[in-house]
N, C-alpha and C positions, 0 to 999 in steps of 0.2 A: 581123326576125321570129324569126331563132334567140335573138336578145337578149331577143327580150320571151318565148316560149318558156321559154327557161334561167329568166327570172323566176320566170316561173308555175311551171313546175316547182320552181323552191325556195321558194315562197309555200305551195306543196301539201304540200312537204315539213314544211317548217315549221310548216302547221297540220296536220299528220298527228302531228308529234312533239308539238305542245300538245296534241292529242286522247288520244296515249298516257298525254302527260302528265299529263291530268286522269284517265284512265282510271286511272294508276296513283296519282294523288294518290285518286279513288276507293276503286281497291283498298284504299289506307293505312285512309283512313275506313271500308270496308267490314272490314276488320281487327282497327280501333279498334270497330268496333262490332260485329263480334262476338267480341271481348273481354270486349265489355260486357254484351251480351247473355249470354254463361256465364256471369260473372260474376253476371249479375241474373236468373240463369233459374229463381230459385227463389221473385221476387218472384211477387204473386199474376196482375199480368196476363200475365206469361210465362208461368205454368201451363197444361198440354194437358189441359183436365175434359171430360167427358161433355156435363157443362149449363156455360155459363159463367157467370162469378163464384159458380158453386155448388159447394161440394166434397161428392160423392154419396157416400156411406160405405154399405156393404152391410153386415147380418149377417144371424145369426139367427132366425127365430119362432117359437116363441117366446123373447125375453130373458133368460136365469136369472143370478139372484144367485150370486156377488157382481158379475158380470159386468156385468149392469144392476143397478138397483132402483129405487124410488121408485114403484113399478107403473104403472096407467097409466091411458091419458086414454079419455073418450067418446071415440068416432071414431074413436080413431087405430085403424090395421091390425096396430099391435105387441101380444101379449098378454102378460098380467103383468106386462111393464115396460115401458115406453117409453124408449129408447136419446135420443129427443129432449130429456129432464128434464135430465140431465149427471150422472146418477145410478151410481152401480157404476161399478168398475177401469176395463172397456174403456169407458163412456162418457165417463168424466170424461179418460180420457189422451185418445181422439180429440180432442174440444172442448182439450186442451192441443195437441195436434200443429196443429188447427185456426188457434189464434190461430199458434204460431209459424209457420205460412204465410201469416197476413193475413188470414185469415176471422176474420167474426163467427159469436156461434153461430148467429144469425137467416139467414148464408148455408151453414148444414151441414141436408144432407137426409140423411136414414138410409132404407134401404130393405130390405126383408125379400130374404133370398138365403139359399139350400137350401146345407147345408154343402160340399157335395161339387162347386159351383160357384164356389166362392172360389179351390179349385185344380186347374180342370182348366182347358184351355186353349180359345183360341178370345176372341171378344169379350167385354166387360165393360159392362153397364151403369150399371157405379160405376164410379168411380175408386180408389176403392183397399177391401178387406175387411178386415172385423176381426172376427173369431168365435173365437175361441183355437185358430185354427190351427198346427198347431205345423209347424215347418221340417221337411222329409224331403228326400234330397237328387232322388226321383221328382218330387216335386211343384214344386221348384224349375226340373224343364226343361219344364214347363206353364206353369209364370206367375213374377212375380217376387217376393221376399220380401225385407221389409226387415229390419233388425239387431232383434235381440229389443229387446221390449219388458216381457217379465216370461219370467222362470226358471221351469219347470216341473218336478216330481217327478209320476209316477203315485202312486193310493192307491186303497184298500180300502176300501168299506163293506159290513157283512154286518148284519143283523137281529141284537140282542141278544142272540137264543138261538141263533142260530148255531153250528157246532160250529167254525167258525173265527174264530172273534170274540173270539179270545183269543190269535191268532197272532202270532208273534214271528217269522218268519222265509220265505222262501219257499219252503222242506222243507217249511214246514207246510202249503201251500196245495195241493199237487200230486192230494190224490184230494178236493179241491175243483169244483164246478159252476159256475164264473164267467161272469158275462153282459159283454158290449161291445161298443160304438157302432161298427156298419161306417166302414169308411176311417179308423178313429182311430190313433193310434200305441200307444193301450191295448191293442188287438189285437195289432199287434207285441210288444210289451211281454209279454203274458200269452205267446205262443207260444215266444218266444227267450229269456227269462231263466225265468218260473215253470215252465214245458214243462210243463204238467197230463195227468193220462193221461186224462181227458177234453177233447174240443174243447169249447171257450168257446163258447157262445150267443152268436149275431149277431142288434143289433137295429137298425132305421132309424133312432130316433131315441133322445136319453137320456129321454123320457118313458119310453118304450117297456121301456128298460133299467129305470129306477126300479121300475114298473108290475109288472114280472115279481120283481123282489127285493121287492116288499112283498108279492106273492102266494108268496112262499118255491120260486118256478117254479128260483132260483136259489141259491148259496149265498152269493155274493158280487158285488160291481160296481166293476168296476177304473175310474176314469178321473181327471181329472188332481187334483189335490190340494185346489185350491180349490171344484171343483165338489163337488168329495166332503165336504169338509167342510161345504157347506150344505147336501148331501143328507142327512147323519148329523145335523147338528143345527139345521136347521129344516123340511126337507120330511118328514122323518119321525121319529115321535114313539117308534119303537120299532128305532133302527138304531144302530152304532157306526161311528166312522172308526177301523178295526182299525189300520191304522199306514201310512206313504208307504214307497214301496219308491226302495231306493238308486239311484242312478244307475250308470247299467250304456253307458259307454262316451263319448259325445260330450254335454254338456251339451243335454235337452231345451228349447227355449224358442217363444213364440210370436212369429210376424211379421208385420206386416201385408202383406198380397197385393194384386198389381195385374196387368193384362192384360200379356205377356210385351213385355219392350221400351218400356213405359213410361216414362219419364224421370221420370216423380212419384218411382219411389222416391228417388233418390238427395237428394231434397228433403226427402223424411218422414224417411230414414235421419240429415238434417243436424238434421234439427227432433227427434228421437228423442236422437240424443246429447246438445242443448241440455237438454232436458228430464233428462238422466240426471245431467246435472255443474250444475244449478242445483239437483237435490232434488228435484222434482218428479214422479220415478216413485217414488221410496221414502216420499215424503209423500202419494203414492196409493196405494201400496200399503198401508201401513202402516195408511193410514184406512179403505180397502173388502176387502182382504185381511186376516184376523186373524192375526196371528203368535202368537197364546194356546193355539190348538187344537190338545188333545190326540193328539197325532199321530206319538206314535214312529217314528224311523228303524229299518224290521225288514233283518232281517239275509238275506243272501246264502245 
């Protein structure tokens, strides 16, 4: 009995050590496979989306050139442009980021989102925004931001007859009345480089801002270079883009955002470099961004 005992106890033994042993041939496999899984965590059905196989992209409402264009459809909820077309800078690069994750454009849904919800924190019902957000290092412990996507300078537009519509420098702006879009970095920008010895007009939206410089409520409207330049020459028929102001410390640029902890960016950030070293953002840029506009660098 102790003999067949002693058996069984090494029969037990021995299938204890082939169960470690698959456990650890296991292990290996579970190893190998998530290897493989980082490895392929940036194809499309590894993706963490909101909707699946849907990649939700948030901006704007309404859409402004050059940002969108193409304007827009019956039906749809976007005005002026519809981000669905693949029309303007941010459209045309998302449907770029798109394909190099595996989507079609037929799988990209666009959804109107309030600017000031692309980076504050808390849940997302996109997966990732794109409104020309620009990096700040506050808004980055909110949510996440991936590597620029386009380089940003601030700029000037003032109505024709503006008395600073002729400015070279930003000496010249200081007993100027400028208007600016709440939570923008044009705000910062006007307070810490121009210091004006009036406070800058705060408004909700850049309608809002436009609306008040065509009614002359203002003297001028800071925001970033591209919007500015289709403010001055096609929203309005009596304005100038007075000049872009220098860069004053850390290169501004925008990124796209996602709900804090996300794993998508480091996927957009892979598909954003691809896009940078194939040509593809300087052949977007180049075609919905004008590099022609009169647009002097004003001085310090």
């Amino acid at each position: 009995m102790r003999r067949v005992a002693a058996i069984s106890v090494l029969a037990l033994l021995v299938a204890v050590a082939a169960g470690c042993g698959g456990s650890g041939g296991g292990g290996g496999n579970t190893t190998t496979s998530g290897t493989t899984t980082a490895a392929n965590s940036c194809t499309k059905d590894q993706l963490k989306l909101v909707t699946p196989d849907t990649l939700t992209i948030g901006t704007g409402n309404p859409a402004f050139t050059p940002w969108f264009a193409g304007g827009t459809t019956k039906g749809s909820v976007f005005k002026d442009n519809d981000p669905n077309n693949g029309q303007g800078y941010e459209s045309a690069v998302a449907y770029a980021l798109a394909d190099q994750l595996g989507f079609t454009k037929d799988e990209v849904k666009w959804i109107p989102v309030a600017f000031n919800l692309t980076y504050s924190p808390g849940p997302k019902n996109f997966d990732f925004a794109m409104q020309q957000i620009s990096f700040l290092p506050q808004r980055a412990k909110a949510v996440e931001f991936s590597n620029s996507y386009f380089d940003n300078n601030q700029a000037l537009v003032a109505l024709s007859d503006s008395s600073i519509a002729n400015a070279t420098s930003l000496s010249d702006l200081k007993d100027a009345k400028h208007g600016v879009v709440v939570g923008t970095t044009s705000f910062d920008y006007i307070n810490d480089n121009i210091k004006p010895n009036a406070k800058p007009l705060v408004y909700d939206t850049l309608e809002a801002n436009v609306a008040a410089l065509k009614a002359g409520q203002i003297d001028g409207l800071v925001t970033d270079f591209p919007t500015a330049y289709y403010i001055a020459n096609v929203q309005l028929s009596n304005a100038k883009l007075v000049g872009r102001f220098p860069t004053v410390g850390s290169q501004e640029y925008f990124g796209v955002t996602f709900q804090k902890n996300n794993p998508l960016v480091n996927c957009v950030n892979k598909a954003i470099s691809a896009l940078k070293e194939n040509g593809t953002l300087d052949r977007l840029e180049q075609k919905w961004i004008t590099s022609k506009a009169n647009a002097p660098l004003m001085q310090q």
